[in-house]
N, C-alpha and C positions, 0 to 999 in steps of 0.2 A: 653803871652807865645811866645817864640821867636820860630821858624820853625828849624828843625836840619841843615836842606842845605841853612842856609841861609851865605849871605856873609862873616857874621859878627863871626866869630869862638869863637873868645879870649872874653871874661867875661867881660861887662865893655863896650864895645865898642856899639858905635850906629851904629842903622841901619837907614836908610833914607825910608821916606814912601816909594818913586818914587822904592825903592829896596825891599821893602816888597809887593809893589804892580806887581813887575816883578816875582820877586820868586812866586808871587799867580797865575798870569798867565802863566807862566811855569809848575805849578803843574795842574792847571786846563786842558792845552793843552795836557799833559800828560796820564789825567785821561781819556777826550776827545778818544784822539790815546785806551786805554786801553777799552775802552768804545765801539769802533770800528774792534777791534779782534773778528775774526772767536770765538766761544766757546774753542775749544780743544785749540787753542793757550796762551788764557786765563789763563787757568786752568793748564795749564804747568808752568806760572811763579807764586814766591814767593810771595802771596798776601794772607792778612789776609780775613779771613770769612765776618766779615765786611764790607771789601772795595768790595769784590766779589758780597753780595749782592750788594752793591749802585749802581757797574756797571750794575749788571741786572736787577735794578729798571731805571738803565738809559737808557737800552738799550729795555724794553718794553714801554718807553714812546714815544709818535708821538706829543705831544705839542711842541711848537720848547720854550715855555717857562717856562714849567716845566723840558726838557730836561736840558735847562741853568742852574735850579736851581740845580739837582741833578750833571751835572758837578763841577758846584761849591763845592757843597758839599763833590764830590769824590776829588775834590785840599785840601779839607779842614782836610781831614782823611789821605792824603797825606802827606802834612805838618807834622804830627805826626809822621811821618815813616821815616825809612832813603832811600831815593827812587835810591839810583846809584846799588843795585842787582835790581832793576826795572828796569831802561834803560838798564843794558849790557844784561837783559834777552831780551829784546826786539829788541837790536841791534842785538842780534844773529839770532832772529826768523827772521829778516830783511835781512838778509846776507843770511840763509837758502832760503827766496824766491828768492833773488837774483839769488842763484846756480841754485833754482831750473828752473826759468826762462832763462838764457844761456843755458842750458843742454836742457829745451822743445826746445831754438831756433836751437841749434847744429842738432837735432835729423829731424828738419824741415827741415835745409838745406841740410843734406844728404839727406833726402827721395825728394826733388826738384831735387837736382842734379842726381838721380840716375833717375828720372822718364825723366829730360831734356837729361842727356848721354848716360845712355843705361850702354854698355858695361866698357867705356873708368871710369866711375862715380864708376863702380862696382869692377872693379880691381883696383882701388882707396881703394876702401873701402875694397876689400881684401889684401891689402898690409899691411893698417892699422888695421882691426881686424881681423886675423888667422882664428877664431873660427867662423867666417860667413857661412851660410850654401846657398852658392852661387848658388846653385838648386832652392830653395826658393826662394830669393831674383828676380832672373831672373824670377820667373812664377808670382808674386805679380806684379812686370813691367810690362810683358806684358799684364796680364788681368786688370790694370789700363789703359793703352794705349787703350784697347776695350774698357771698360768704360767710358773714355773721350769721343772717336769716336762717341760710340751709346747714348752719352748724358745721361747715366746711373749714379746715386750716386755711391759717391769715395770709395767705401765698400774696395777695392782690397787698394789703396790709405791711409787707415785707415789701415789699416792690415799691411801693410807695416811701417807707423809707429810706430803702435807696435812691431813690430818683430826690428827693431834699438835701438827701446826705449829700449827692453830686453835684446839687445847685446851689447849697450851703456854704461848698469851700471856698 
């Protein structure tokens, strides 16, 4: 049984082991990656009942050689499937942490800069978001600043991230 994504489209045509043995490591690596999703991300892309168990039969195993074996076997239910609405679901989820990672590092560097400049950091940041509630922002500063002094956890620090992280969105 020839695999859907294999090279070989047109009827008739052969495939080369060396190319059926690439397309089997590819689906396996695939399966792998899908094997390795948080649950909820999982369960958001188009995946038969099926394959969903195998991943969670692969994902409660700790043998590193029965893990291999149920990889294998999710490339092999893979093969069967047409698997390109599986990679771009995947690529999106991929691009989603992406964002969501620049946007945690944005919201870091404003709360560094605002805690490193003070004033000059803050009418920065009120130039750029209106809607800042610059009373705030100024008291989260300076009880972070006592905080650092008196060697106390970053609670004010934390607080202040949140309150960017909610003006951010």
């Amino acid at each position: 049984m020839k695999p859907r994504n294999s090279a070989a489209d047109e009827p008739g045509e052969r495939v080369s082991k060396s190319q059926r043995k690439r397309e089997n490591k590819d689906l396996q690596a695939l399966g792998a990656e899908l094997a390795g999703l948080p649950r909820e991300q999982l369960e958001s892309l188009p995946l038969p009942e099926q394959l969903l168990e195998a991943i969670a039969g692969a994902r409660a195993m700790n043998q590193h050689g029965a893990r291999k074996r149920q990889i294998k076997y999710i490339g092999g239910l893979l093969r069967a499937l047409d698997v390109e609405p599986i990679r771009a679901a995947l690529e999106d989820i991929h691009g989603q942490s992406a964002h969501a990672a620049a946007q945690h590092h944005r919201i870091e560097r404003w709360r560094d800069r605002l805690l490193a400049e003070g004033d000059d950091a803050l009418a920065a940041l009120v130039n750029e978001y209106t809607t800042v509630d610059r009373q705030r922002i100024r008291q989260l500063i300076r009880t972070a600043h006592r905080e650092a002094a008196a060697g106390k956890p970053p609670q004010a620090a934390r607080s202040l991230f949140r309150t960017l992280r909610d003006l951010l969105k």
